[in-house]
C-alpha positions as CSV (number, residue, x, y, z in Angstrom):
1,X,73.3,104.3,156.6
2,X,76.6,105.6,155.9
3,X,77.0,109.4,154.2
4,X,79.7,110.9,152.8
5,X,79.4,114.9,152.2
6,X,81.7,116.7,150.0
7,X,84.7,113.8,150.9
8,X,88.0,115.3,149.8
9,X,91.3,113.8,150.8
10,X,94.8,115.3,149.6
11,X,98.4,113.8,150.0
12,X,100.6,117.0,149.0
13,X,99.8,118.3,145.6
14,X,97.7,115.1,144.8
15,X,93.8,115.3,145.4
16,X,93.0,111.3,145.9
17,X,89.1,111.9,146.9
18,X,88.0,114.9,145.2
19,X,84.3,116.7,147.0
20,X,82.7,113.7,147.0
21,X,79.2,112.6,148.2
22,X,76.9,109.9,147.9
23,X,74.7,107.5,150.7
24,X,74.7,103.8,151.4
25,X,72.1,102.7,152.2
26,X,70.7,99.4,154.1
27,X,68.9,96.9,152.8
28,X,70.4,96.2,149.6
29,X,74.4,95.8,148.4
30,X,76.2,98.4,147.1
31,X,79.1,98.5,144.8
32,X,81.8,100.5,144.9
33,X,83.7,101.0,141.6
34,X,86.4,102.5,139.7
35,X,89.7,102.2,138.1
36,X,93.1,101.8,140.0
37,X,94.1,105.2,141.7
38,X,90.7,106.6,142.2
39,X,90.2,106.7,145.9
40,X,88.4,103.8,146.8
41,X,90.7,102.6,149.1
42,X,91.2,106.2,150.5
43,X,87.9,106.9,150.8
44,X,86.9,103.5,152.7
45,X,90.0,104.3,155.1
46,X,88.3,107.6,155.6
47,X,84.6,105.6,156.7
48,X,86.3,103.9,159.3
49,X,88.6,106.2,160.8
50,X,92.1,105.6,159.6
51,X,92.5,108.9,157.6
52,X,90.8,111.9,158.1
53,X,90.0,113.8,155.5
54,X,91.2,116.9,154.4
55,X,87.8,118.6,153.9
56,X,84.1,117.6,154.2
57,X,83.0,114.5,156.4
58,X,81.8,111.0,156.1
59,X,79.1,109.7,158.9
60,X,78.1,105.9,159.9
61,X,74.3,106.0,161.3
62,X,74.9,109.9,161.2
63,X,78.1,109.7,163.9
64,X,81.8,109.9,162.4
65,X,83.6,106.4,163.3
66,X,85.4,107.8,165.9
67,X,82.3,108.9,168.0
68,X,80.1,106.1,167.7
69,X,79.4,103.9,170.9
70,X,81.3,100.3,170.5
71,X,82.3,100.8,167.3
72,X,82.9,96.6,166.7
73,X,79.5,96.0,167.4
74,X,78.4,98.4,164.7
75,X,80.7,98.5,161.9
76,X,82.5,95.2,160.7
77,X,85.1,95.7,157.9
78,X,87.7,94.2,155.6
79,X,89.8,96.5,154.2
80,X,93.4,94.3,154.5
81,X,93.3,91.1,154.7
82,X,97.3,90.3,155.5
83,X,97.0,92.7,158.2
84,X,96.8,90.0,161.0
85,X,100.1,88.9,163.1
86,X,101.1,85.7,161.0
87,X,102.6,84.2,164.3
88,X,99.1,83.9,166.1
89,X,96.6,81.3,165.4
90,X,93.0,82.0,163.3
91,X,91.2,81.6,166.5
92,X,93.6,83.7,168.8
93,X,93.6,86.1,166.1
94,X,89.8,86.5,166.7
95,X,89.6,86.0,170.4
96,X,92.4,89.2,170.9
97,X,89.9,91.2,168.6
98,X,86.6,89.2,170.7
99,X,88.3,90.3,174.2
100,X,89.1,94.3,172.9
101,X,85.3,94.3,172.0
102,X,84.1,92.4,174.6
103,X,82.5,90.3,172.3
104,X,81.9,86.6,173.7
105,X,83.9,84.0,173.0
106,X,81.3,81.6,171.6
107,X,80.8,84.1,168.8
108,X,84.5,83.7,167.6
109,X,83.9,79.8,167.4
110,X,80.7,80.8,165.6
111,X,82.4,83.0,162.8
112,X,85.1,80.6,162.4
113,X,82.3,78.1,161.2
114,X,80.6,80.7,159.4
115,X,83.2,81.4,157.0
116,X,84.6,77.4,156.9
117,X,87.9,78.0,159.0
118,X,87.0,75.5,162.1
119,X,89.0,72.5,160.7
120,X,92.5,74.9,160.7
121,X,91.4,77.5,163.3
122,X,94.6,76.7,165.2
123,X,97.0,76.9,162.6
124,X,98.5,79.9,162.4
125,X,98.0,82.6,160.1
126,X,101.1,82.5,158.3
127,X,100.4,79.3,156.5
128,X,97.7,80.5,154.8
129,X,96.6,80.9,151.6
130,X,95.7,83.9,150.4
131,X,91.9,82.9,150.1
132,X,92.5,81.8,153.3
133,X,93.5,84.7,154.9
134,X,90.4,86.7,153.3
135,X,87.7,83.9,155.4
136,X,89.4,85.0,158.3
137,X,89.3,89.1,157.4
138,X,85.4,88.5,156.7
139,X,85.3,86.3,159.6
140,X,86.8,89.4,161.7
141,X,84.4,91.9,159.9
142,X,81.1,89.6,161.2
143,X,82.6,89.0,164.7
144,X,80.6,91.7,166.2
145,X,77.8,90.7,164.1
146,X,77.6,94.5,162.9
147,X,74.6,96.6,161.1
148,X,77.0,98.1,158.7
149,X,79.5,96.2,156.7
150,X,82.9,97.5,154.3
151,X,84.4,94.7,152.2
152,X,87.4,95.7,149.7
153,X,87.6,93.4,147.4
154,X,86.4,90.2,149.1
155,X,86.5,87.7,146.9
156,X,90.4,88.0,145.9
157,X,91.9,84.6,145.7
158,X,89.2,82.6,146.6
159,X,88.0,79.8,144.2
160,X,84.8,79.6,142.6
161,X,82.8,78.0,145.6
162,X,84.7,80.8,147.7
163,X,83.6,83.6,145.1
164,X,79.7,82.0,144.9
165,X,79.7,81.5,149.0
166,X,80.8,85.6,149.8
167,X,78.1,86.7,146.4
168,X,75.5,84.6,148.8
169,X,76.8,86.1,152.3
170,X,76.5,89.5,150.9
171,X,72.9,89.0,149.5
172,X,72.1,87.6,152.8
173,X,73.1,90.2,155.1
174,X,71.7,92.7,153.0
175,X,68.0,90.9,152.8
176,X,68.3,91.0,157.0
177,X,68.5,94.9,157.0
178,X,72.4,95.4,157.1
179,X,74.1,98.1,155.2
180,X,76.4,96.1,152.8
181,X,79.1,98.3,150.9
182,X,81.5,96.0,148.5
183,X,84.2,97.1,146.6
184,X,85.3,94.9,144.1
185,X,87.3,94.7,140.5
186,X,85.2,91.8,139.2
187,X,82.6,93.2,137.3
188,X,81.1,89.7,136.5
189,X,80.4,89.8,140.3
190,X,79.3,92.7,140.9
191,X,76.3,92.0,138.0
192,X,75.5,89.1,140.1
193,X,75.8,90.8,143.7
194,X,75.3,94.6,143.8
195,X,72.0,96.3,143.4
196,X,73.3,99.9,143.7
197,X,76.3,101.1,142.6
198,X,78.7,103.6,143.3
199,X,81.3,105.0,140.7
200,X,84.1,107.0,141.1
201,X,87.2,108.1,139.2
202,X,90.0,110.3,139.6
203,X,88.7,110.8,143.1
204,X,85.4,111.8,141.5
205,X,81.5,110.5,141.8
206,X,80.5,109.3,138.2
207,X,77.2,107.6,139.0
208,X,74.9,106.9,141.8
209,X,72.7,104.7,140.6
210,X,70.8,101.3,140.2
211,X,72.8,98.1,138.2
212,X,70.3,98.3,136.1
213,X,70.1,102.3,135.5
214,X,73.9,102.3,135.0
215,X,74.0,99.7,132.2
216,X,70.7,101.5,130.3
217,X,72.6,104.7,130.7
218,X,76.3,103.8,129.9
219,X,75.2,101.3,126.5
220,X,74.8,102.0,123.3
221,X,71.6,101.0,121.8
222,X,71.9,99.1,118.6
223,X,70.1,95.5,117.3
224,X,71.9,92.2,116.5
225,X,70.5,90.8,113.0
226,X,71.4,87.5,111.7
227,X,70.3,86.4,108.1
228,X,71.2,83.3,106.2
229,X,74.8,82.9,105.0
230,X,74.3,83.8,101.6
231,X,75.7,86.8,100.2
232,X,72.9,88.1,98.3
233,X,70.5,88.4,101.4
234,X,73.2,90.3,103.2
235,X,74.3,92.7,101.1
236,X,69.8,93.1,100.0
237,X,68.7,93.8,103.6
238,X,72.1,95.8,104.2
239,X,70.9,98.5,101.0
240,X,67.2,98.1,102.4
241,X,68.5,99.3,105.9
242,X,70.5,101.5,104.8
243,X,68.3,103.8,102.7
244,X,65.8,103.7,105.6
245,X,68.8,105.8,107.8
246,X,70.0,103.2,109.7
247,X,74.1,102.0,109.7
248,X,75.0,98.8,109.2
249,X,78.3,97.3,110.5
250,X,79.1,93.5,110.5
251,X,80.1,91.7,113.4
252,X,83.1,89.2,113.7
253,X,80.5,86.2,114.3
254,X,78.4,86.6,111.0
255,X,75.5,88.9,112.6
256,X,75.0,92.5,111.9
257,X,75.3,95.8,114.0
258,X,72.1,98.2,113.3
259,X,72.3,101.6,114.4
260,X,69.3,104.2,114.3
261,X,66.5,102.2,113.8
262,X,63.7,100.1,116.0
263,X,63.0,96.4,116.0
264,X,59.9,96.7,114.3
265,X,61.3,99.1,111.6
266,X,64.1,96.6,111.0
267,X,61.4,93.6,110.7
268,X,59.4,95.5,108.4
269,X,61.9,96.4,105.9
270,X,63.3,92.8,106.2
271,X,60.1,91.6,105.3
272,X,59.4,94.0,102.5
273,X,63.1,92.7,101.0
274,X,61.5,89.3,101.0
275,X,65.0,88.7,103.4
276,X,64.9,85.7,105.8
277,X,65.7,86.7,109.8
278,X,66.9,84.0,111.9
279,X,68.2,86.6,114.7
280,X,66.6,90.1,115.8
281,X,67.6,91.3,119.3
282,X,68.0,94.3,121.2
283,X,72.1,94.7,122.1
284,X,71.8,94.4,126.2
285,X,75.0,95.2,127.6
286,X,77.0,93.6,130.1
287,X,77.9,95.9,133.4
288,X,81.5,95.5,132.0
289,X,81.1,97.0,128.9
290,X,78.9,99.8,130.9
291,X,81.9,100.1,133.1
292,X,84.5,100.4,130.3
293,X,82.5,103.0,128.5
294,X,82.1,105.2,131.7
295,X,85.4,105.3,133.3
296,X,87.5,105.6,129.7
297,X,88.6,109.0,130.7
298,X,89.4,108.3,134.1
299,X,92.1,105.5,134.3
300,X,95.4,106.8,134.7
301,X,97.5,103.6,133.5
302,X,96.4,102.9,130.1
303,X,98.3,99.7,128.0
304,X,99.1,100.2,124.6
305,X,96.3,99.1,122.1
306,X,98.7,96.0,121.1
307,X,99.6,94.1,124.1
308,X,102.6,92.6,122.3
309,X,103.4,95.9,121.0
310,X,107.4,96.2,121.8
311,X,107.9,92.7,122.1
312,X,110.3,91.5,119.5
313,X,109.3,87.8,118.6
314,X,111.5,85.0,119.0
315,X,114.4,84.4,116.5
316,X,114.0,81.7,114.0
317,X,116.5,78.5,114.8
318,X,119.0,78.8,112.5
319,X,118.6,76.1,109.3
320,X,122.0,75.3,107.2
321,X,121.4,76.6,103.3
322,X,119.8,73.8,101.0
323,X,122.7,71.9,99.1
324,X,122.3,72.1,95.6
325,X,120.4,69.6,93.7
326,X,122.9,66.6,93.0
327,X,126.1,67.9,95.5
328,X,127.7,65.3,96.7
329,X,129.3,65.6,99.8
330,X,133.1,65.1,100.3
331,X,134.6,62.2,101.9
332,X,135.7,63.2,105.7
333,X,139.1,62.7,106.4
334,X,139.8,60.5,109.0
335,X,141.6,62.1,112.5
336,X,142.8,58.6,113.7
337,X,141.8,55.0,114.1
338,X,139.3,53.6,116.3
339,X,138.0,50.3,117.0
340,X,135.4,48.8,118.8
341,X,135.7,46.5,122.2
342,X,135.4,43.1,121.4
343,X,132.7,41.1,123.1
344,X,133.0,40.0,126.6
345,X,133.6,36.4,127.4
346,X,132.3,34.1,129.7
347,X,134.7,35.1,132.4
348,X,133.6,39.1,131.7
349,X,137.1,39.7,130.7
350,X,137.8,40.4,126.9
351,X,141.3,40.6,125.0
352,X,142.9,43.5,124.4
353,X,143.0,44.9,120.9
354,X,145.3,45.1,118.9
355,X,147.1,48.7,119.2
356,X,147.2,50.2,115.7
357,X,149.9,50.9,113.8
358,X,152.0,54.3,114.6
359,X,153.0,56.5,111.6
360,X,156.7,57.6,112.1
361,X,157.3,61.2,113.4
362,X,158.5,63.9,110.6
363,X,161.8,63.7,112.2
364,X,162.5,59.7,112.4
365,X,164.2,57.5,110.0
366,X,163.7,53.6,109.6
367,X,167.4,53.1,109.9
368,X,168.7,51.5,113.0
369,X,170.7,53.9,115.5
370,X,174.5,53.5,114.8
């Protein structure tokens, strides 16, 4: 289990991990979210050892990082997956971490296959891609097969099989026991992966909590109605709603957004309007519009409402004015005389044409020179 107790990390006058405190704990996989700049990465660092924190503590099976026995063989992470000497091969990479750890070598073949790198484990690491490179950080994290696990952002650049086989690794280590903490931007993901999760912004907890907890807490309840197209039953069940309390808004698609009353309430007073229902349905939100509703007031870089606000469009290509309706338009002078080459001959040679006539100079007479 991994504990952090009143966490708190500051670089100067900026507080990056602000008192925090939460628990991982095994058997299940935890997410770890929040905006850019609110101390994830810091406070991951902080777990394994790479920054100490200014105040409070963080403890892996109830030892700081630093003092647990053979560290590999109990905490596997991926915090950076370019940090790996791009000169070395993907399976000296591993044996020089194997050989610090005095982990066998069998288990760095093993890994390599584990995460589907055996085909290019001698290549070296420079040539790969960046899904590439994040096999072989999670290949790294598993070498010393490890009963606590850190992933930042794992799936980044890998393609959809890469993205379903990591969602399936994580599930898997988790159902053996394993503590499994994951941070990760994807939010579709995360609804698929994480059972727990683990909010912070501006460096401060948010929620602790269940997937399911945090979308029932962070949505707002309302019921998606759809009636038939026609005006009349719209705007009747709209005034029937209405003067029972509720708020009706419509929706982009055609359906309607009601607000303050239950299911049955709404079916009751449909069926009193004598108004058709083909669609009545609790709202259930996604984890990303849970997400976006809880961390509003904690991201620190926030776009413009218009994301083409500023940019000027394109100018127009310019079009000469319409000529009035029967111009006609003047006769072009001509700037000198031109013809054509005759056709070639037989022999591919062609006679020469005629050179035209040359007007005489301003300054020249016709008369013979004296």
């Amino acid at each position: 289990m991994i504990e952090a107790v009143g966490l708190t990390k500051r670089y100067g006058a900026k507080t990056a991990v602000d008192n925090l405190s939460f628990q991982v704990r095994p058997g299940a996989v935890t997410g770890f979210l929040g905006p850019n700049g609110s101390g994830k990465s810091t406070t991951m660092r902080m777990m394994v050892g790479l920054d100490r924190p200014t105040a409070g503590h963080v403890t892996i099976g109830g030892h700081p990082f630093r003092d647990l026995p053979d560290a590999a063989r109990q905490v596997g992470a991926l915090l950076d997956a370019k940090s790996v000497h791009g000169g070395r091969s993907a399976r000296n990479h591993l044996l020089c971490l194997a050989q610090l750890a005095a982990i066998p070598t069998a288990r760095v073949d093993e890994v390599l296959g584990v995460v589907g790198l055996r085909d290019v484990a001698k290549r070296r690491s420079k040539g790969f891609s960046l899904g590439m490179g994040q096999r072989l950080g999670i290949a790294a994290a598993l070498l010393g097969d490890p009963r606590v696990l850190l992933f930042d952002e794992p799936v980044n650049g890998l393609d959809p099989e890469g993205i379903h086989w990591v969602r399936n690794l994580m599930k898997e280590l988790a159902s053996e026991g394993r503590t499994v903490f994951v941070s990760s931007h994807l939010m579709s993901e995360m609804a698929l992966t994480a059972d727990h999760l683990i909010v912070i912004g501006r460096g401060q907890l948010l929620a602790d909590m269940s997937v399911k907890d945090f979308i029932s807490a962070n949505s707002a309840g309302f019921a998606r109605v759809r009636v038939p197209a026609e005006p009349e039953q719209r705007e009747k069940l709209t005034a029937v709603l209405t003067e029972a309390g509720g708020r009706v808004m419509p929706e982009p698609d055609g359906a309607l957004r009601v607000t303050g009353l239950p299911l049955p309430r709404i079916s009751d007073l449909a069926h009193g309007a004598d108004v058709r229902l083909w669609q009545l349905s609790p709202h259930q939100a996604s984890l990303e519009e849970a997400y976006m509703r809880m961390t509003q007031g904690a991201v620190e870089h926030r776009s413009t409402a218009d994301a083409k606000e500023g940019l000027r469009p394109p100018p127009a290509p310019y079009q000469l004015p319409p000529e009035p309706e029967g111009h006609v338009p003047p006769e072009m002078p001509r700037q000198g005389w031109y013809a054509p080459p005759p056709p070639v001959g037989d022999r591919g040679t062609a006679p020469a044409a005629p050179a035209p006539p040359l007007a005489p100079a301003a300054h020249e007479t016709s008369e013979e020179p004296r």
